[in-house]
C-alpha positions as CSV (number, residue, x, y, z in Angstrom):
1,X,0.0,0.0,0.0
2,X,1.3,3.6,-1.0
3,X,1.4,6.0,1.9
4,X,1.4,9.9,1.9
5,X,4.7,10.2,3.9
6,X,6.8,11.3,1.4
7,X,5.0,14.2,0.7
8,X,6.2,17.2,2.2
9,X,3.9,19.1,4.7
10,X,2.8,22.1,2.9
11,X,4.5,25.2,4.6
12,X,7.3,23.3,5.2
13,X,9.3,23.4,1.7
14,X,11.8,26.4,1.8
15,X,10.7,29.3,-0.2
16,X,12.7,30.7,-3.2
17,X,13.0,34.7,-3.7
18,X,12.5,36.5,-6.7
19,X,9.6,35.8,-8.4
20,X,5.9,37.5,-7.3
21,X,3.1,37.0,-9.0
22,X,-0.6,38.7,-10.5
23,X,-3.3,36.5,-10.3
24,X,-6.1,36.8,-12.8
25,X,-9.1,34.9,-14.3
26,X,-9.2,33.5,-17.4
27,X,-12.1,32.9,-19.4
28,X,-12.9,30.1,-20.8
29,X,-12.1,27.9,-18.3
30,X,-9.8,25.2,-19.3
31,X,-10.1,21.6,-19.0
32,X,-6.5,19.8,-18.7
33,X,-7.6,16.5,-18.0
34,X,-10.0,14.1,-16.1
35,X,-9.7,10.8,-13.8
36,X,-12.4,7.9,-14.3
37,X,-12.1,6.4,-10.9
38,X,-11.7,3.0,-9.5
39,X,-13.7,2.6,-5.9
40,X,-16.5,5.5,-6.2
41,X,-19.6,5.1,-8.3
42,X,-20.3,9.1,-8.3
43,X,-17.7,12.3,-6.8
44,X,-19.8,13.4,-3.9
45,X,-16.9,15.5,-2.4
46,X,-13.0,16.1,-2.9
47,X,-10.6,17.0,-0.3
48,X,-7.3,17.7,-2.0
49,X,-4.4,16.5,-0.2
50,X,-1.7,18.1,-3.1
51,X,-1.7,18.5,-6.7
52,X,-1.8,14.4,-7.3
53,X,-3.1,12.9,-4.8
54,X,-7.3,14.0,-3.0
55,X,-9.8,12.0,-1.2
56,X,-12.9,11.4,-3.2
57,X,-16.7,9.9,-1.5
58,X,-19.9,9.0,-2.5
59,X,-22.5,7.9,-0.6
60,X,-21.2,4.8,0.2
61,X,-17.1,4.8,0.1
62,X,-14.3,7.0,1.0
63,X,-11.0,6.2,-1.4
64,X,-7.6,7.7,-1.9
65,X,-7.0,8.4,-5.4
66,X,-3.9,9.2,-7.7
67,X,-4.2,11.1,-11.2
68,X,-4.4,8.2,-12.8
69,X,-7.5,7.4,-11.1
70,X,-6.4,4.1,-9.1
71,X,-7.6,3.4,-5.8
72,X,-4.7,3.7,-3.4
73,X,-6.3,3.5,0.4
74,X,-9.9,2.9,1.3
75,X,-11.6,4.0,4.7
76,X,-13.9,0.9,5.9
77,X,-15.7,3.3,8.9
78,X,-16.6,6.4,7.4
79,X,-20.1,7.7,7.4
80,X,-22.3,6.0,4.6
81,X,-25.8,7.4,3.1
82,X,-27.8,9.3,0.4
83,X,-27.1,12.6,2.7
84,X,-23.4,12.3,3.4
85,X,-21.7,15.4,1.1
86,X,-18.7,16.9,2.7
87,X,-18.2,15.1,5.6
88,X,-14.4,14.8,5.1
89,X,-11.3,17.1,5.1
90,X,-7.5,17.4,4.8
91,X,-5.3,18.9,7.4
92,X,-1.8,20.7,7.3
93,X,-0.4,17.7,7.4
94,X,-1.6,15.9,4.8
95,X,-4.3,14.0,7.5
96,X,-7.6,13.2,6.8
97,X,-10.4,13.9,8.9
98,X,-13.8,12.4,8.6
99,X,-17.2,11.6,9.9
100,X,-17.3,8.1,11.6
101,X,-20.3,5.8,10.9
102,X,-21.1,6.7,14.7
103,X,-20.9,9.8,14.3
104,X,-17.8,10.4,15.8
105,X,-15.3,13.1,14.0
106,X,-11.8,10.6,13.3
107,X,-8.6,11.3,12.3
108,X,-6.1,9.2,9.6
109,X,-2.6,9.7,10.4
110,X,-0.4,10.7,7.1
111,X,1.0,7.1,6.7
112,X,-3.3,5.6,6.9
113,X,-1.6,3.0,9.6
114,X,-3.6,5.0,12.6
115,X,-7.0,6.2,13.2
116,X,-7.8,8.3,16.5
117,X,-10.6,9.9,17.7
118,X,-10.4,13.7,17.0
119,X,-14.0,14.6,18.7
120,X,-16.3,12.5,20.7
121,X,-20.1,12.1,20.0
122,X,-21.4,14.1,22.7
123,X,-24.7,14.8,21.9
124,X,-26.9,12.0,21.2
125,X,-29.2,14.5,19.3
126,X,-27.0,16.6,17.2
127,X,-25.0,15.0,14.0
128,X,-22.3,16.2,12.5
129,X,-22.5,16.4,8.6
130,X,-19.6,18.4,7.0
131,X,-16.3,19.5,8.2
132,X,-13.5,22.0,6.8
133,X,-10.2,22.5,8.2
134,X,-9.1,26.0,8.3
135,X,-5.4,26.7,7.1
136,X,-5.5,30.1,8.7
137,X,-6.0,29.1,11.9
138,X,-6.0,25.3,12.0
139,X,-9.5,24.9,14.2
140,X,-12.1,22.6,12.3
141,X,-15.3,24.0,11.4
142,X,-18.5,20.9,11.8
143,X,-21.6,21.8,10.1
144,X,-24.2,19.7,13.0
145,X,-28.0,19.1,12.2
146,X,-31.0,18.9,15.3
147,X,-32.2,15.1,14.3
148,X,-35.8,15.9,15.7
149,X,-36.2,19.9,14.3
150,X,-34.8,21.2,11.4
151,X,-32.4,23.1,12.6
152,X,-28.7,23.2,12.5
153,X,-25.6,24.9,13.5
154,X,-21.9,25.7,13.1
155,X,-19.6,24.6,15.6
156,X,-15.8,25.6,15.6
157,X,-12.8,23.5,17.6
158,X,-9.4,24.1,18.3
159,X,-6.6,22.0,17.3
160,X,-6.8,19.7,20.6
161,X,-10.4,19.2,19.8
162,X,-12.1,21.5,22.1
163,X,-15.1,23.1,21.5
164,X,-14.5,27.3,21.1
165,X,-17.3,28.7,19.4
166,X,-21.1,27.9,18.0
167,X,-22.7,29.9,15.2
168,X,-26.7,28.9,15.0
169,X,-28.9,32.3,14.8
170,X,-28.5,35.8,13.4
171,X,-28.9,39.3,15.0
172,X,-32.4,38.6,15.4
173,X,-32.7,35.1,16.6
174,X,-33.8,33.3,13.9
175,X,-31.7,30.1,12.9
176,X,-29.6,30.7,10.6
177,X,-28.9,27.2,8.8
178,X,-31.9,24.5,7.7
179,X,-28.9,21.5,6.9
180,X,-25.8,22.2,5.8
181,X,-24.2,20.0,3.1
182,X,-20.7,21.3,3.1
183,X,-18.6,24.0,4.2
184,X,-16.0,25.6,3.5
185,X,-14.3,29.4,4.4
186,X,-12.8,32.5,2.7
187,X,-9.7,34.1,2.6
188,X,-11.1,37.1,5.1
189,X,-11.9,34.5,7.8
190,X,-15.4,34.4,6.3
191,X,-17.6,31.2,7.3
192,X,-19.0,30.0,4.2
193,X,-22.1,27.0,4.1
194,X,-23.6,25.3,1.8
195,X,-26.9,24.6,3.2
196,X,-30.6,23.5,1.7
197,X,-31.4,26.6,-0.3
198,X,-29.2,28.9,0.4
199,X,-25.5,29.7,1.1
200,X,-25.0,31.8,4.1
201,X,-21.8,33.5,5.0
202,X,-21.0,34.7,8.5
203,X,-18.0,36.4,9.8
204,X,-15.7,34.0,11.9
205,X,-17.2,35.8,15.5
206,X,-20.8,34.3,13.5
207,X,-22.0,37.5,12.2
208,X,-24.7,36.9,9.6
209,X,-23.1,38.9,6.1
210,X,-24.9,37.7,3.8
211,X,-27.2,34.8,2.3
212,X,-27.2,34.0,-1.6
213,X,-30.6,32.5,-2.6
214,X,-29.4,32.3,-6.6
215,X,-28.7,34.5,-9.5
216,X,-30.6,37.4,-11.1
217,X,-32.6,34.8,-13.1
218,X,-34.6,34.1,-10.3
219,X,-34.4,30.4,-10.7
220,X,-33.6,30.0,-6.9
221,X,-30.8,27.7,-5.7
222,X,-30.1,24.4,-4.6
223,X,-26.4,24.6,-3.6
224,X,-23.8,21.5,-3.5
225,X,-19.8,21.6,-3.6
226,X,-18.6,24.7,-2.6
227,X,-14.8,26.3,-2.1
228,X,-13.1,29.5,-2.2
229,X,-10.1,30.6,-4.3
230,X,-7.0,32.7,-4.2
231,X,-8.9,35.6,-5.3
232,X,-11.5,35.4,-2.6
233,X,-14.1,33.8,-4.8
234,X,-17.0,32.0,-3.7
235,X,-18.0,28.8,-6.1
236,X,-20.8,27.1,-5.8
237,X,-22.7,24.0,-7.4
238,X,-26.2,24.4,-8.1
239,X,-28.6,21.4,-8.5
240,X,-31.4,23.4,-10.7
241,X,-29.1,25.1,-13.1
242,X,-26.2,22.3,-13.0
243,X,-24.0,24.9,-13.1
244,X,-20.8,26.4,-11.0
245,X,-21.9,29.7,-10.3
246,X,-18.8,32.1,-9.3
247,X,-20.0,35.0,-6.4
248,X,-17.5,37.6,-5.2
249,X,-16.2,37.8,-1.4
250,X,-19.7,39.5,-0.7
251,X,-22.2,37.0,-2.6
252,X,-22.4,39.0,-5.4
253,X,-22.9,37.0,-8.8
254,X,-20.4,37.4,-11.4
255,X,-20.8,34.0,-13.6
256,X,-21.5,30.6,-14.5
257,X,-18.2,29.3,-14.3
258,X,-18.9,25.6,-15.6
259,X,-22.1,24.1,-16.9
260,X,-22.9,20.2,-17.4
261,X,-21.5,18.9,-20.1
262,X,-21.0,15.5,-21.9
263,X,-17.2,14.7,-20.4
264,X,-18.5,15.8,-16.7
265,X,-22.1,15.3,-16.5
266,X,-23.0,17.8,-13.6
267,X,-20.2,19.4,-11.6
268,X,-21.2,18.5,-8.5
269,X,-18.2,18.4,-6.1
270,X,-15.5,21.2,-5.8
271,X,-12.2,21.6,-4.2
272,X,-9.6,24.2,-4.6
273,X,-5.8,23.4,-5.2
274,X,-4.5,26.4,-3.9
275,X,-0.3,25.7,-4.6
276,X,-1.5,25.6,-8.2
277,X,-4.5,27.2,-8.7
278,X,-6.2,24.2,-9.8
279,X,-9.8,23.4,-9.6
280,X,-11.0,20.0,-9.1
281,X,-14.2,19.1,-10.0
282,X,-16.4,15.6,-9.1
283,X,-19.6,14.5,-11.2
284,X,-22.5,13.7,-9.6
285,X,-24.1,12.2,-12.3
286,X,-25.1,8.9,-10.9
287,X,-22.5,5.7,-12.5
288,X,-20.2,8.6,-13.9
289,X,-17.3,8.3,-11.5
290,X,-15.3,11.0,-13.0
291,X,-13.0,14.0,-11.7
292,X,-12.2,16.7,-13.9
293,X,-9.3,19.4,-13.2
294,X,-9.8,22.8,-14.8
295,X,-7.6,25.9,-14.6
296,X,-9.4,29.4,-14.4
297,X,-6.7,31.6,-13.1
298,X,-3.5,32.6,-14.5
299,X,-0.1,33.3,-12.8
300,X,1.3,36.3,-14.2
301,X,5.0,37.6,-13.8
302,X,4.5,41.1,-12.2
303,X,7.7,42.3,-12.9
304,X,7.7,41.6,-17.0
305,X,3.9,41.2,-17.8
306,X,4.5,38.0,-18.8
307,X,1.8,34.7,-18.5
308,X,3.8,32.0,-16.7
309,X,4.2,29.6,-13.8
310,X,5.7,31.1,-11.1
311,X,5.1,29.1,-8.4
312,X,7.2,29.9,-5.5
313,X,6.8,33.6,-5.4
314,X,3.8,35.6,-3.1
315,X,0.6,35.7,-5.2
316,X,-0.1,39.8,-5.9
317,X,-4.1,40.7,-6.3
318,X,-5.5,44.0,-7.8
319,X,-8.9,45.0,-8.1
320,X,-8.5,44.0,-12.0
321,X,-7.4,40.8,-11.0
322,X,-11.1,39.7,-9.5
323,X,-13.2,41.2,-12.6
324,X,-14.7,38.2,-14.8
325,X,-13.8,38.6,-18.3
């Protein structure tokens, strides 16, 4: 069995001076090549671990995937169902954390020889159902349903597993979250859920900023996979469109980003590469167990203008650099 040892733990490499670079969209996106996978039946969520290697579920398995689409570890006690979405993530060091078949929040050591309990089930009546790890500040954020109510909330814990903070109502009292699929957050901090009809942002103290309820069409929203980018971009799935729909930092809709094609079927599941600006994209089409990896952002040399990898430099951003073109 393949482990993840050798790969270094990101942060870690030792970073070269000289180059800085301008990030900026590119339109269309482009498609540089797809995985059929062994071990999934659909791409309910991806957790990228680095540029070749993610963790891809459906409802019913939890595999370890290489580009070339093999099945390289397998997770026997994960969480199993129609409604399992984002119930796993990846750590900063290259550790996967998931939702045990009990309910219980485990984590995979780096080598997959050890599983430990990260967080206890502690309330008989409240489930977790999606989890991010945040690479600013290295607490977990657990989207939790009410199993008798529908009602939900967000609960945030440190790096030893303890609980620090619960975001469930906005300024007024009223609940903010119905069931939350997956979730993800922004480069500001921001708390960012996909939940039944609606994604709803909050600052990380749980200030409500926003919800977006779907584009100017009016069609409404059913969101799925969800991430952020380099640039601050919120992208979104949407089940009655079958599109990726791109909002800016404050839910603002700028674009359908990807729409269902023939080689994808529809995009369902998301996750951002952010050490090369990747985006990964699952189908949920039932029987298509396929993961497509698209670039829609350019590295640009700052210093000559020039369109190029440049990947060990500081990205730059300008207000041009978040305008859809």
């Amino acid at each position: 069995m393949e482990s993840l040892s050798g790969i270094p733990t990101p942060g870690t490499e030792k970073p070269q001076q000289g180059n800085q670079c301008l990030l900026k969209l590119m339109s269309p996106p482009e498609l540089l090549h797809s995985h059929t996978l062994t071990g999934v039946e659909y791409c309910g969520h991806i957790s990228c671990v680095t540029s070749d290697w993610v963790w891809v579920s459906d409802g019913n398995n939890l595999i370890l995937t290489d580009t070339t689409g093999d099945l390289v570890h397998r997770v026997e006690d994960s969480r199993s169902g129609l409604h399992c979405r984002g119930f796993h993530t990846v750590n900063s060091e290259s550790e996967l954390i998931y939702i045990h078949r009990k309910h219980k929040i485990n984590k995979l050591s780096k080598d997959m020889k050890t599983t430990i309990t990260f967080i206890k089930r502690t309330y008989t009546t409240w489930r977790p159902q999606c989890l991010y790890w945040s690479p600013s500040t290295g607490d977990l954020l657990v989207g939790m349903c009410y199993i008798h109510t529908g009602t939900a909330k967000v609960t945030r814990y440190n790096q030893s597993g303890q609980l620090t903070r619960t975001i469930q109502h906005d300024n007024t009292g009223r609940g903010l979250y119905r069931y939350p699929h997956y979730i993800t957050e922004n480069n500001n901090g921001d708390v960012v859920v996909s939940d039944r009809r609606a994604v709803v942002v909050t600052e990380p103290g749980g200030r409500h900023r926003f919800s977006y309820t779907g584009p100017p069409s009016g069609l409404g929203l059913e969101p799925g996979g969800i991430c952020t980018d380099a640039l601050s971009h919120i992208l979104v799935y949407d089940g009655r469109t079958k599109t990726v729909q791109m909002l800016d930092k404050d839910g603002q809709f700028l674009s359908h980003l990807l729409t269902e094609s023939q080689e994808m079927g529809e995009p369902r599941s998301l996750s951002y590469d952010v050490n090369t600006h990747r985006l990964w994209v699952g189908s949920g089409s039932w029987d298509n167990n396929k993961v497509c990896v698209y670039r829609y952002i350019t590295r640009q040399d700052a210093m000559t203008d020039e369109h190029r990898p440049c990947p060990d430099g500081e990205p730059m951003f300008s207000s041009s650099a978040v305008e859809w073109r």
